[in-house]
N, C-alpha and C positions, 0 to 999 in steps of 0.2 A: 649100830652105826646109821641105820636108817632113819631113827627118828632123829638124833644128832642131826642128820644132814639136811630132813624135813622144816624142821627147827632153823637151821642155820641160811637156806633157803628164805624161808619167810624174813627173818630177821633182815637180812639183805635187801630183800623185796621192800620193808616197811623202810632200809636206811634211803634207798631210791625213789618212796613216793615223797620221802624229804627231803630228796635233792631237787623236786619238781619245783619245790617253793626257795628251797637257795642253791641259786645253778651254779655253785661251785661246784657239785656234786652232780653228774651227768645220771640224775635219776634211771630215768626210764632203761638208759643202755645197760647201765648195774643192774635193775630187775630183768632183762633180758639174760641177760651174761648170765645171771644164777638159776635162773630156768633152765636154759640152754644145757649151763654143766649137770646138772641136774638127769634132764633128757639122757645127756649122753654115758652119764653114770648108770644109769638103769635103763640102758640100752634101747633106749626111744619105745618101751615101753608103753606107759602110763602118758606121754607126751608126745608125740605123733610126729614127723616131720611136716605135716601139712600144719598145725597149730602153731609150730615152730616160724614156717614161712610167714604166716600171716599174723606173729608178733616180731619177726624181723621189720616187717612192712609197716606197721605201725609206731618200731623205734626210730626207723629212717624218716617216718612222717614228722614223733616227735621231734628231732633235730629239727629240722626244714623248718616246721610251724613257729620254730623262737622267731625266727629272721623274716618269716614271710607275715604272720600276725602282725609283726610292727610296723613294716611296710606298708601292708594292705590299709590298715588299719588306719596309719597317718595318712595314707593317699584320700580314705573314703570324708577323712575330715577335709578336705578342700586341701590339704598344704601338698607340694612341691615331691618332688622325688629326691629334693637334697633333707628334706626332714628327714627322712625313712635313712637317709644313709647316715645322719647326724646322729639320728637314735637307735641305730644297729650298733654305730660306735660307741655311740653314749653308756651302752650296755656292757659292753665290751669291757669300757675301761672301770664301770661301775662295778664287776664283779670284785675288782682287784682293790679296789677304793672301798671302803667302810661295807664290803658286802654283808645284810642281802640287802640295805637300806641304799648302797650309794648306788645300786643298779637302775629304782626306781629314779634314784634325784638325777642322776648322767642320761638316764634314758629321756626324761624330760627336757631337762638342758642341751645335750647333741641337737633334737629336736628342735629347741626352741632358737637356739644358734644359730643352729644350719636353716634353720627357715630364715631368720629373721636379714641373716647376710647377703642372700641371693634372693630373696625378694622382697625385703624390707617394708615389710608389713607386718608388727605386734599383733595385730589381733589374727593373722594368719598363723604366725610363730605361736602365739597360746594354743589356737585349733590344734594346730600339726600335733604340739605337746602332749595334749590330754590324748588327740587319738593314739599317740604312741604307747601312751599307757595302755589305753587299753586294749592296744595291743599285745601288751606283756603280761598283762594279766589274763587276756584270755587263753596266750600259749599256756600261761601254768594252770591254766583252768583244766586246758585239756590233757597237761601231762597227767595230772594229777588222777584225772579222771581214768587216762587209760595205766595210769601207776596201779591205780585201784581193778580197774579191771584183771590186772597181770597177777593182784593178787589173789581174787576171787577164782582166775581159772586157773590157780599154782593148788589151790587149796581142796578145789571139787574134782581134779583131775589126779591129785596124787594122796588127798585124807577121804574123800568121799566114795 
């Protein structure tokens, strides 16, 4: 049953660092949650509650960082505070729309909209845009990264 659960853990953990890249799927909270049961299956043995805290902290980062990365990210390109809300939306509705492709195109367009409406400026609207992306691309940068990380401490802390 243990290695069944070992197994089924990891599997989990790998379906979440692929949610990083299509956020239908709330990655990181999923490799969370199968640690966690994990943990509490083998009585926080092998998994500590202090490791446990400081991968909670890092799945509530992950959330945070989708919404504040594109924010940030559209502000640092010169554009508006209404870009950053166009392309939070834009993401929004982009999940539901052709995901994981209509995320990038809504994330742009919210962006390029929402700027262009309130201060009607094109070349501003294009900025806001691209910084939105990379915005989005940098949050999945880091999900990804700490997807990986979640997997590397699930693997040395419970096979190694």
């Amino acid at each position: 049953m243990n290695t069944f659960l070992i197994i089924l853990v990891i599997i989990v953990i790998l379906i979440g660092i692929a949610g990083c890249i299509l956020p239908v799927i709330p990655g990181i909270p999923i490799a969370f949650a199968a640690i966690l049961l994990y943990a509490w299956y083998d009585g926080f043995e092998q998994i500590g509650t202090n490791h446990l805290i400081l991968l909670a902290v890092l799945t509530i980062l992950s959330i945070i960082s989708d919404y504040v990365l594109i924010a940030l990210s559209s502000r640092l390109a010169g554009s508006s505070k209404y870009s950053a809300i166009g392309a939070t939306i834009g993401t929004i509705v982009g999940i539901f729309i052709i995901p994981p492709l209509g995320i990038i195109i809504f994330c742009l367009l919210g962006a390029f909209i929402a700027e262009l409406l309130f201060v009607r400026d094109t070349r501003k609207a294009f900025r806001a845009a691209i910084g939105s992306i990379v915005g989005l691309f940098s949050g999945m940068l880091f999900k990804v990264v700490l997807g990986i990380y979640m997997l590397v401490f699930f693997v040395i802390k419970v096979i190694l």
